[in-house]
C-alpha positions in Angstrom: -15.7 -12.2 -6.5 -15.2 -9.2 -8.7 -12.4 -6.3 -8.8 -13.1 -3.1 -8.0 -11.5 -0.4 -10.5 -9.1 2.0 -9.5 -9.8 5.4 -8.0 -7.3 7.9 -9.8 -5.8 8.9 -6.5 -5.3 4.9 -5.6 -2.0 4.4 -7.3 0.3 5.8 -10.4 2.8 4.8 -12.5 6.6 4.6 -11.6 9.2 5.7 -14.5 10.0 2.2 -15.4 6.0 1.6 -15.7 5.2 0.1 -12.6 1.7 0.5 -11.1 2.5 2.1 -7.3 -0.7 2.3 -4.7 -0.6 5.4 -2.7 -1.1 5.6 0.7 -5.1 6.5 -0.3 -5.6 3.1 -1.5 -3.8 1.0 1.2 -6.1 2.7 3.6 -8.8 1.9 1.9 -7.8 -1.7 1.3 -8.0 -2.4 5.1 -4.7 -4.2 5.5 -1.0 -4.6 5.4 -0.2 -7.4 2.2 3.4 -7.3 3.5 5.0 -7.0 0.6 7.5 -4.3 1.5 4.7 -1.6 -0.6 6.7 2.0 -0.8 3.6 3.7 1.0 2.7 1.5 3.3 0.8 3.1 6.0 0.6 0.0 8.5 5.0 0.0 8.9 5.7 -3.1 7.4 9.5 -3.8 7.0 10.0 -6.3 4.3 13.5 -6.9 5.2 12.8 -7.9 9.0 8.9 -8.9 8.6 7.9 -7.2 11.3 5.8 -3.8 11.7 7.8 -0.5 12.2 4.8 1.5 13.2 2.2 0.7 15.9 -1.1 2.0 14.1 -2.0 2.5 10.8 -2.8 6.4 9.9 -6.5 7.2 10.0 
């Protein structure tokens, strides 16, 4: 299996140098990882486990 680089618009870096995938790249992952991402587009709740949102955005 190989990785597939980054797009630009996948993901940028937070203030303290974190890498942080965008909305963009979730959607094109395909699914949630559940782990609580700060654009999560599937509604994941890393404090309860359980999905906020019914759909993810298309």
């Amino acid at each position: 299996m190989f990785k597939k680089e980054l797009d630009p618009e996948d993901f940028y870096y937070s203030p303290e140098g974190y890498i942080v995938f965008t909305e963009k790249y979730h959607l094109k992952r395909g699914h949630c990882c559940k782990s609580g991402c700060k654009h999560c587009p599937y509604g994941f709740d890393k404090k309860t486990g359980n999905f906020i949102k019914d759909n993810p955005k298309k």
